[in-house]
Residue, then its C-alpha position, 0 to 999 in steps of 0.5 A: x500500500x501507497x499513501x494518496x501523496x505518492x509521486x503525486x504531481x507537482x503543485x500549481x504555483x498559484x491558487x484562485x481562492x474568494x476575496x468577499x463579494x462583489x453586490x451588484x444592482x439589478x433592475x427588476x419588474x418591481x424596482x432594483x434588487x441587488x445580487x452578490x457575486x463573488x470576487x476571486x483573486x489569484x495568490x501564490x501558493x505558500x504550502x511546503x513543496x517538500x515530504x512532510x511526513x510526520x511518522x517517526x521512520x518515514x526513512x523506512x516505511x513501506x509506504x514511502x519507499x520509491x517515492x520521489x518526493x522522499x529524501x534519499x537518506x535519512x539526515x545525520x543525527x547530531 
């Protein structure tokens, strides 16, 4: 068994997320009515690029093995 994170493509260098709303003012059969759209913008992603594994051996987890986005080696302990 894989974890859903395995050799999982790249992540997009930017997100469309919702900044509040946008109110509009409609002409209708009895008046104005107003109407409310959302106003999206476009920020850089901040999430971290590299494995966040938290287990305590995620060197040697069957799961991780072959993943290309698991560290070569673990780090030197001090």
């Amino acid at each position: 068994m894989t974890y859903g994170c395995f050799n999982r493509k790249p992540f997009i260098d930017q997100v469309l997320v919702q900044d509040g709303w946008t109110v509009a003012t409609m002409p209708g059969a009895e008046g104005q009515a107003t109407t409310r759209r959302p106003r999206m913008i476009t920020i850089p992603f901040r999430m971290a690029r590299d494995c966040q594994y938290q287990k305590d051996d995620k060197y040697n987890d069957p799961g991780c093995v072959g993943c290309k986005h698991n560290l070569k080696e673990a780090p030197a302990s001090e």
